[in-house]
N, C-alpha and C positions, 0 to 999 in steps of 0.2 A: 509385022514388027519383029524386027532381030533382037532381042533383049540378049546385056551381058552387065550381072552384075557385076561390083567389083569393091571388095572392104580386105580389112589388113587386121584389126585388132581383136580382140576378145571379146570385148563388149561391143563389136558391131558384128561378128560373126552371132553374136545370142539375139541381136535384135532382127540380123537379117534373116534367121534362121525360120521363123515363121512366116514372110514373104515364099521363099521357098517351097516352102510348105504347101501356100496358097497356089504358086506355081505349078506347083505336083498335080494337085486337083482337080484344079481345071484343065490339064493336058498341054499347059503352054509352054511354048519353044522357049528356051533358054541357056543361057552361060554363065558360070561363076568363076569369076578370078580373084586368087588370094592373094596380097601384095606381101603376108608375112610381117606386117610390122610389128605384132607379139608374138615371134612364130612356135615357142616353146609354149606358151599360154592359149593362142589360135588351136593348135591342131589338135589339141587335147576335148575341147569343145566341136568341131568341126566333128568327130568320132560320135560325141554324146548325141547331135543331132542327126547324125549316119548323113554329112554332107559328104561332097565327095568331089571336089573342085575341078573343072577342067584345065584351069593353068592356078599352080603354083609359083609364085616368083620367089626369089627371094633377092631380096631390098637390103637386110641388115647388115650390119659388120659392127665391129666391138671399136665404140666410142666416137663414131661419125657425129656429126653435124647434123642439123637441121637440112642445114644447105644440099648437105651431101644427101640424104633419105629424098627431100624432095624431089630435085635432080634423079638420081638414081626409078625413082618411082615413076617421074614425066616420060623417062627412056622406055622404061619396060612398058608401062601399061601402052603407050604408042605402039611395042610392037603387036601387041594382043590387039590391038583394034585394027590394025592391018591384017594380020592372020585372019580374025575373026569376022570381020565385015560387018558390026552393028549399026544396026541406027538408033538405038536408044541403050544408053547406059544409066544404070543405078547407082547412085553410092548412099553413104550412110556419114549422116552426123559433121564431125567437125574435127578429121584427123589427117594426114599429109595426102595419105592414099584419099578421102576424099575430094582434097581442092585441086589434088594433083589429076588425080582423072579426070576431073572435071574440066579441069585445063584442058590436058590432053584432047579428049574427046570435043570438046568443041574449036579446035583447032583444026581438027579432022571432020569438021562441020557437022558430028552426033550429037542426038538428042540427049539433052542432061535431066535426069530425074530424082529427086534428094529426098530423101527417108530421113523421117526428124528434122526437119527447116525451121527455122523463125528461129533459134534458142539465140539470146542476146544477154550479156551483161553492157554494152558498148561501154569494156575499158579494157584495151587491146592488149594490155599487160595482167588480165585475168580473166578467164584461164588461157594460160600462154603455152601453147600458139594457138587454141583451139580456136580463140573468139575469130582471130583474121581467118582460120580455116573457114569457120562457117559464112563469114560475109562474102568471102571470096566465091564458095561456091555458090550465093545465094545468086550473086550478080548470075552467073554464068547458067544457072540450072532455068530449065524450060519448065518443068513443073515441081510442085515444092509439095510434100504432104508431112503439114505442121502439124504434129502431136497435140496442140493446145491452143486455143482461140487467141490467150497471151502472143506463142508464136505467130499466127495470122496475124495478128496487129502488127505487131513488131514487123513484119514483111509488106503490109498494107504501109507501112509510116513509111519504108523504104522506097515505092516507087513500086513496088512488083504488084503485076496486073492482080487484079482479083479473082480472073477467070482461069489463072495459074494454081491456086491455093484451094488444099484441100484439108481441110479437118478430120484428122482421120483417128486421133487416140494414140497413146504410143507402143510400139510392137513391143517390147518391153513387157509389158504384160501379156502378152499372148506365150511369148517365151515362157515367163513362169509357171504358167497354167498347163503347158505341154510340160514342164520341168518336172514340176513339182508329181505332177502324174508318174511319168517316167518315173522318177526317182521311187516311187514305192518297190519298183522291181526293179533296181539297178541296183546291183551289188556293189559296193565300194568298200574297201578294208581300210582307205583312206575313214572313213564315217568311225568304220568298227574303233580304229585305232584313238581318235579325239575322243569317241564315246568313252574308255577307259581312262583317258589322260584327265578330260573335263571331272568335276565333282559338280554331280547333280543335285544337292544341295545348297551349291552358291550361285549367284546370279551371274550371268554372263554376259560381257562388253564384248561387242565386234568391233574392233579399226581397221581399218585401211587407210592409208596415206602413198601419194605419190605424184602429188602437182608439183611441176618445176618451181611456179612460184613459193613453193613453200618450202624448196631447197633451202637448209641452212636453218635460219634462226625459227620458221616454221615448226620443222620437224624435230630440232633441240626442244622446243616448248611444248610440242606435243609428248616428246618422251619424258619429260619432265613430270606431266600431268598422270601421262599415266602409272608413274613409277610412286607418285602420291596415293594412286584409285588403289594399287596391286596393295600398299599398307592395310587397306580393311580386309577383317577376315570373313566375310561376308561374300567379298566381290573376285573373279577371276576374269582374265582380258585375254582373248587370244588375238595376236595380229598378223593374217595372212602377209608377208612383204615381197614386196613388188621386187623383181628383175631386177631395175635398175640399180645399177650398180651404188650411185649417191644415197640412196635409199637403203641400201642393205648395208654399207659402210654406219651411216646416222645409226639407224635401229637398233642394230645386235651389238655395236659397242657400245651402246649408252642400258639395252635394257636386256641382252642376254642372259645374266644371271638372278633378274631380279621375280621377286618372289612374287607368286600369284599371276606372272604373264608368261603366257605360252606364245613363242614366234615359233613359226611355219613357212615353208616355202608359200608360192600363188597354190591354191587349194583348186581342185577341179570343181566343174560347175555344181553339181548333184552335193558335190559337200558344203557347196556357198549356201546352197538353199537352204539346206539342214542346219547349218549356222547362224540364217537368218531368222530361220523358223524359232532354233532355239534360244538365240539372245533375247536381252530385255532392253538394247540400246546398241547402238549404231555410233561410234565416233566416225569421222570419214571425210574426207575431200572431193571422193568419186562424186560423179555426175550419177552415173548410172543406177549405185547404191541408194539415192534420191527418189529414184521412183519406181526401186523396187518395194524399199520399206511400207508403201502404203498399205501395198497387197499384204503385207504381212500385221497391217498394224501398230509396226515399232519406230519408236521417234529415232531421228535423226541429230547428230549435233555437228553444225558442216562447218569444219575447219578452213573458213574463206570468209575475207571481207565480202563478198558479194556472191551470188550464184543465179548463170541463167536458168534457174529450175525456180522462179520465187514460187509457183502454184502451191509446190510441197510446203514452204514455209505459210503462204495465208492458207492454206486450210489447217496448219496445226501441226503435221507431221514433218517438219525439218523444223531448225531451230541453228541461224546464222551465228556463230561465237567468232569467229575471224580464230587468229593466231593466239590470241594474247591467254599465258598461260591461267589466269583468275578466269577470264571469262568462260572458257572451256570448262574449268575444275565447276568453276561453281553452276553451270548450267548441267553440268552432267550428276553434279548432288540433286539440286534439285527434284530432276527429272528422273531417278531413285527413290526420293524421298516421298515424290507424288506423279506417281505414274499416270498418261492423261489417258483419259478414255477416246478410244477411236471407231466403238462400234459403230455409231451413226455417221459417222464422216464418209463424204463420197472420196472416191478414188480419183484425184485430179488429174490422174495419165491415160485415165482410158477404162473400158469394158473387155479387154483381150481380144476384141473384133477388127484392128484396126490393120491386120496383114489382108483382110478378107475387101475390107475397104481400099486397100492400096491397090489388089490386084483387078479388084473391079473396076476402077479407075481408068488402070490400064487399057482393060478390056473394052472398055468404051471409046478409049485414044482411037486403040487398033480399028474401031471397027468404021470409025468416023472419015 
């Protein structure tokens, strides 16, 4: 087995980063390619986990297209797999660099292998584009190792063999277990610096936002809410924001001066954890953020009419409000007002074992 993985974003470089790992271990051959579709937010992480990629592409340009990213990604990653010679390629989740290698690579008649499969809302305009990324690769990928039994259904209801799926838990947690370790000895002045900015007397809100769909009247109603929460003198909100340009235009002219809310560039990994660690609530859109929070214990409030993660929602820990600014304000009082308990609740993503599972998986491919 030629293995060559291949991911572009941030949050799939942290979740492929324990595969790697398992890779390492066990002595097996391997390739990493970065396609760079967060390349400012990628390689910053990529450091944290001492990757060290054999091809770097880079894909981006300032205010492309969809059209354009994907295109640009089906060219290059083609050429790495001519260079390269695999027969089985990896990718992750539900992003351009996924559906698009995956193209690629089975055009060139290689084996497709999909890290986090099954995730569905099936409403194609949320999350956009992720949802058609992820069906696209599902159709095309040879083996699928779905995070959550929900995903195996969801892949079962599809048509995809059974003999193809594998329950593996989500690498997601295996990251933060290696993170969160690391971090005790990683020095960051990024940490030092928040630590003085934050008052550790008040409660702390984490946000993130940055789905396309929630361009616009989303994100006007999010900043809305939170420029209500920053009035109590109780509460303080810091909100890492995203690159995107639509995003950073929204956020900083509607909430830069206002009081009680700290914006920040994208924060490195080590400080996200410490963030998580430290806050008492989550506002957020992220996927990813979804099932990190369990390991930490702290509710979620997912600014989306729907999300394919419902696990986190029925066991307790996220909590769907959509856009609308009432429903947002008033489930984030609440859930101030009366904090749920999470000690007995299992971790619906996983035990942190699930890169050890994917690679054995492999292992067994290989040897059959």
């Amino acid at each position: 087995m030629k293995l060559l993985l291949v991911f572009g974003t941030r949050p799939e470089a942290i979740k492929m980063a324990p595969v790697i790992f398992e890779l390492k271990k066990r002595n097996l051959s391997f390739a990493v390619c970065v396609t760079g579709q967060h390349k400012e937010m990628l390689y910053e992480v990529l450091e944290f986990f001492n990757i060290d990629p054999d091809y770097s592409l880079d894909v981006m340009s300032a205010e492309q297209s969809l059209n354009t990213l994907s295109s640009r990604i089906l060219l290059a990653i083609d050429e790495v797999l001519q260079k390269e010679d695999s027969n089985v390629v990896m990718v992750h989740g539900d992003t351009a660099t996924s559906s698009m290698t995956a193209l690629a690579a089975y055009q060139r008649g290689v084996r497709v292998v999909h890290v986090e499969a099954g995730l569905r809302t099936y409403n194609k305009k949320a999350p956009f584009p992720e949802e058609i990324n992820r069906q696209i690769t599902a159709r095309i990928a040879d083996l699928h190792f779905a995070p959550t039994e929900k995903a195996k259904l969801n892949l079962l209801q599809e048509g995809i063999p059974e003999s193809t799926i594998f329950v593996t838990g989500n690498t997601v947690v295996d990251a933060l277990k290696y993170g969160i370790t690391k971090s005790k000895n990683y020095h960051s002045g990024e940490i030092e610096k928040l630590s003085r900015l934050l008052d550790q007397d008040k409660k702390l809100i984490l946000v993130t936002g940055h789905r396309r769909e929630n361009f616009g009247l989303g994100l006007s109603n999010l900043c809305d809410v939170l420029k209500e929460l920053g009035k109590s003198h109780d509460l303080e909100i810091i909100f890492p924001v995203h690159l995107n340009p639509t995003v950073q235009d929204a956020v900083y002219s509607r909430l830069e001066n206002e009081k009680n809310i700290h914006l920040t560039g994208p924060v490195q990994y080590s400080t996200m954890l410490w963030l998580m660690g430290r806050c008492v609530l989550v506002i957020s859109d992220s996927g990813g953020i979804q099932e990190e929070m369990p390991y930490f214990r702290k509710p979620v409030i997912i600014t989306r009419d729907v999300t394919e993660r419902m696990e986190g929602v029925e066991a307790g820990f996220a909590f769907l409000a959509g856009t609308s600014k009432e429903q947002i304000l008033n489930k984030c009082r609440s859930l101030l007002a009366n904090p749920p308990e999470f000690k007995s609740m299992h971790n619906p993503y996983g035990d942190g074992l699930a890169a050890e599972r994917i690679v054995a998986i492999l292992e067994q491919i290989r040897e059959e």
